[in-house]
C-alpha positions in Angstrom: 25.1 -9.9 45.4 25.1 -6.5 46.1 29.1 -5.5 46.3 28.3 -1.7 45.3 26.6 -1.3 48.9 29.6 -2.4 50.6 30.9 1.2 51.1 27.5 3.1 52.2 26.9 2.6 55.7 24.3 0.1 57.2 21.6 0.1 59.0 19.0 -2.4 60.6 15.5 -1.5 61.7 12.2 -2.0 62.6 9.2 -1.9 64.8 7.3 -3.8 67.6 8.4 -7.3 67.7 11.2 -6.9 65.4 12.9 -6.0 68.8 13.8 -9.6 68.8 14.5 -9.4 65.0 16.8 -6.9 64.9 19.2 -6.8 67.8 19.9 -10.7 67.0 20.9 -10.2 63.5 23.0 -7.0 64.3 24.9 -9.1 66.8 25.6 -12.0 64.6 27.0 -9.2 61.7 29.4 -7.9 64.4 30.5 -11.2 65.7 31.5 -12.2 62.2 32.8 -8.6 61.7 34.9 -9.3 64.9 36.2 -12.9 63.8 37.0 -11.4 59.9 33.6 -13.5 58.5 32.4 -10.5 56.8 33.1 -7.1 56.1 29.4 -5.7 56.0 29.4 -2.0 57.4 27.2 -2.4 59.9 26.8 1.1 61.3 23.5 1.4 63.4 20.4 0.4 64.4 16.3 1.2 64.7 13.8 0.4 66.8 10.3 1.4 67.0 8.1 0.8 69.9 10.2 -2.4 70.0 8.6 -5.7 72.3 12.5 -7.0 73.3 12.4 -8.1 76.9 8.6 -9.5 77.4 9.8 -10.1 81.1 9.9 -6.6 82.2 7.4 -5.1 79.5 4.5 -7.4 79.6 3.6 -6.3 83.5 3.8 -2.4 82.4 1.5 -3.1 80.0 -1.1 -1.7 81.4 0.4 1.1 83.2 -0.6 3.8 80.4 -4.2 3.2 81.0 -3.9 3.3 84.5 -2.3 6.7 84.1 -5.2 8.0 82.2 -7.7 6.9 84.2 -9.1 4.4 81.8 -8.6 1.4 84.3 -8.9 1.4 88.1 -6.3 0.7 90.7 -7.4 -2.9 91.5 -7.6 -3.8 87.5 -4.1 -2.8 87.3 -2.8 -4.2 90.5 -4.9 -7.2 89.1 -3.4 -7.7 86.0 0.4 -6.9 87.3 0.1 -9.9 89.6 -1.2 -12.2 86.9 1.5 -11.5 84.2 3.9 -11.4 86.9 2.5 -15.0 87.9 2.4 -16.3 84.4 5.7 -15.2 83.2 7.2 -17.3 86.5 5.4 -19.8 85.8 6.4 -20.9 83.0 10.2 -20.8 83.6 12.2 -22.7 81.2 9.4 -24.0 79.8 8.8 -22.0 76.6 6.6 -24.5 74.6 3.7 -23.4 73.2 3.8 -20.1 74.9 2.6 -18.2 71.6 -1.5 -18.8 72.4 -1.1 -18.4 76.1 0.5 -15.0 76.4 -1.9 -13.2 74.2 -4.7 -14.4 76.5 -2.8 -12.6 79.4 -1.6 -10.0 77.4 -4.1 -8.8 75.1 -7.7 -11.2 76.1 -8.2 -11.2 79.8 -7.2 -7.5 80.5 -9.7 -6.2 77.3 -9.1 -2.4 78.2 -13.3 -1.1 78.2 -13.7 1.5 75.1 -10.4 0.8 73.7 -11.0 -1.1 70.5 -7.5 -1.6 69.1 -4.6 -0.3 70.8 -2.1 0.8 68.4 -3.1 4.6 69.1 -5.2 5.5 72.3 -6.3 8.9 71.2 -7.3 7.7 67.2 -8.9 4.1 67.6 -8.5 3.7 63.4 -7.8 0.0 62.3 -4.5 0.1 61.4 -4.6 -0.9 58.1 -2.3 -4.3 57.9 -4.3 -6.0 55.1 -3.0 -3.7 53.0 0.1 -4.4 53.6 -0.3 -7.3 51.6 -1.4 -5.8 48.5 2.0 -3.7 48.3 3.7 -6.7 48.9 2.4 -8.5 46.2 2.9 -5.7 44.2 5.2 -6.9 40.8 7.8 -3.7 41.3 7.9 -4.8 44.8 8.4 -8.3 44.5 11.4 -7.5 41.6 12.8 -5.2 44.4 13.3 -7.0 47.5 14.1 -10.4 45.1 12.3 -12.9 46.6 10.9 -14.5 43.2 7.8 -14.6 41.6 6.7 -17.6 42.8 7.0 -17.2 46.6 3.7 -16.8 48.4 3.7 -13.5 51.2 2.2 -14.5 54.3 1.6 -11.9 57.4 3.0 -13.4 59.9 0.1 -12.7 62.3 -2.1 -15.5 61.0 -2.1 -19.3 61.1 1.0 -21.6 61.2 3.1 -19.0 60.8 2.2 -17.4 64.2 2.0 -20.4 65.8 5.8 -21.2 65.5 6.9 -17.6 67.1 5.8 -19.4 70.5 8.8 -20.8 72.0 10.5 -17.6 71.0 8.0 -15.5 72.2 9.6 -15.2 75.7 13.3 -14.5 75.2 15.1 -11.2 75.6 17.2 -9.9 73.1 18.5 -7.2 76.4 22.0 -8.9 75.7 22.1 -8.4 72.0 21.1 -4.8 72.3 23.5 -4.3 75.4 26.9 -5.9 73.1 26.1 -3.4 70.3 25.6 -0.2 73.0 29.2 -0.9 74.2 30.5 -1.6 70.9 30.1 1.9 69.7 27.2 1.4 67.4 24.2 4.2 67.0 20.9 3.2 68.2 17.8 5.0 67.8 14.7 3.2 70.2 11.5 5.6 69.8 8.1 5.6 70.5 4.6 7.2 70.0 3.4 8.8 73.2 0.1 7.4 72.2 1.2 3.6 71.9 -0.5 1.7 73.9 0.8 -2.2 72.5 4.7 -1.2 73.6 4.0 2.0 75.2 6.5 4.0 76.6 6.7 2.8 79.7 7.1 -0.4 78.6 10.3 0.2 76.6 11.8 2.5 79.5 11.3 -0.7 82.0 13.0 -2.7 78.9 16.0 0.0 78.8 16.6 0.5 82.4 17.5 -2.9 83.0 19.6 -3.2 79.7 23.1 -4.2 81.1 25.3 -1.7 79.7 28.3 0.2 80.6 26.6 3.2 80.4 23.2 2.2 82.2 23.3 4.0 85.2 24.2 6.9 83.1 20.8 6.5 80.6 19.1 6.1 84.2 20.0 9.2 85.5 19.2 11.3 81.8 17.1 14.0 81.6 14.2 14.8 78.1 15.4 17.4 76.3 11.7 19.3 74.5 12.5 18.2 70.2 11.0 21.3 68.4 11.0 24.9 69.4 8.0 26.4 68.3 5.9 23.4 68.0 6.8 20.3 70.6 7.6 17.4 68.0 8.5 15.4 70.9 11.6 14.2 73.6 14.7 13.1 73.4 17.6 11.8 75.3 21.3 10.8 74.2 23.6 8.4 76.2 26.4 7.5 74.5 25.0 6.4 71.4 22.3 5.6 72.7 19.3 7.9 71.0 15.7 7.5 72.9 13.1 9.8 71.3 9.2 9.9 72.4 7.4 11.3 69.2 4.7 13.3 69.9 1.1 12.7 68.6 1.9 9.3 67.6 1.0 5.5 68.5 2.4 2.2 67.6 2.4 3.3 63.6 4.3 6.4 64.8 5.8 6.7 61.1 2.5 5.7 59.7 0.5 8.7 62.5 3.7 11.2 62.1 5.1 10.8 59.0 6.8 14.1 58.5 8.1 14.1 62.3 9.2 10.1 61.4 10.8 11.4 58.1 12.4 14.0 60.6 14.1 11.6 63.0 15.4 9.1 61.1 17.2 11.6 58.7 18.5 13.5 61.9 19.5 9.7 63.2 21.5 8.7 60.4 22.8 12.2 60.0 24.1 12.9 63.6 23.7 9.9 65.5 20.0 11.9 67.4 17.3 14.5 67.3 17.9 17.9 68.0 16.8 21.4 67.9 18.3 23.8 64.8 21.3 25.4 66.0 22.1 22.6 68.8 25.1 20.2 68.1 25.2 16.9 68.9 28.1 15.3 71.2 28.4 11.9 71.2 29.3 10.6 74.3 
């Protein structure tokens, strides 16, 4: 439909649990890519504060509070045990795991004083219904051609929620680990001040990603983004950008939208952030 795009380069991105979304639908591009089923120039990928391997994450969840004091040692030893208990549990079982998990995740372990957890320091809603009002929107609608008789529903309500549970479980670790060692860019960030995939969480995601290069990510130092202010930090393995933005929680782009802005033109630009003057060498 859209032939005239087929010599810019292409990206896929998103955020939170679109780190099942994305990885899976970048892998099927470059299967048919590799078997001559389509030419699309898939170039890269984005992932923010991404929820991609609930087996690892979900017991690190509350590992941030604990390291700010804002839960004791035998709530978090407490609620490590029970996720760890629940997520073994349920083995090859997935079935109606969707209403389950967020009572381990998110309902038994309420975090006292914390009333929403997209950003610990600035408890703001985060402003989804209005997502819905964009959406809806008549320019919109005309530009992302879906029709003007197709309903938008947000996903985190009703049926539609419901039928994310026997997915809910799965890892898309492989996914992510076939585009690493095919030579793709991938940018994962998060806000230092995410608390829903903190980053903790995504580090215990990334460290047991089975790459060639994972020992090598392992083993990598920060480097300090910024020089006279500290935008945040970075590290680059292979093509492999991790960045922790400063000042920012699970809406980094929506808390940091200048540094966001930053980033992602510095991503598609050079593959990573980096510091005016410094060049970056792709591995």
């Amino acid at each position: 439909m859209f032939s005239e795009y087929k010599t810019r380069d292409f990206y896929i991105g998103g955020q939170s649990y679109a780190g099942k979304y994305v990885p899976s639908i970048a892998q099927f591009i470059h299967q048919k890519g590799k078997n001559k089923e389509t030419n699309i120039p898939l170039t890269g990928v984005y992932l923010g504060g991404p929820f991609f391997d609930p087996s690892t994450q979900g017991p690190e969840m509350l590992d941030y509070f604990y390291s700010v004091g804002a839960v004791s040692y035998a709530s978090y030893l407490k609620f490590k045990i029970a996720v760890q208990n629940f997520t073994q549990s349920i083995g090859g079982r997935p079935s109606g795991l969707l209403m389950s998990c967020i009572i381990i995740h998110l309902g038994l372990f309420k975090v006292p004083g914390v009333i929403q957890m997209d950003n610990y320091m600035h408890q703001n809603p985060a402003g989804y219904t209005c997502v819905k009002n964009v959406m809806t929107l008549d320019p919109v609608v005309k530009a992302v051609h879906v029709g003007p008789n197709q309903n938008f529903i947000v996903a985190g309500t009703g049926d539609a929620y419901q039928k994310f549970g026997d997915e809910f479980f799965k890892s898309t670790k492989g996914q992510l680990s076939e585009l690493l060692d095919n030579n793709y860019k991938v940018l994962v960030y998060t806000g230092d001040y995410d608390t829903v995939v903190s980053s903790s969480m995504t580090e215990a995601a990334l460290v047991s990603t089975p790459w060639s290069r994972q020992k090598e990510y392992n083993n990598t130092e920060r480097s300090v983004w910024g020089k006279d202010d500290t935008l945040g930090f970075y590290s680059l393995t292979g093509r492999l950008c991790r960045v922790v933005v400063r000042a920012a929680g699970h809406q980094t782009p929506r808390d940091q939208p200048e540094r966001s802005f930053l980033m992602m033109s510095l991503f598609l630009r050079d593959g990573c952030v980096h510091n005016e003057g410094e060049a970056v060498v792709w591995g």
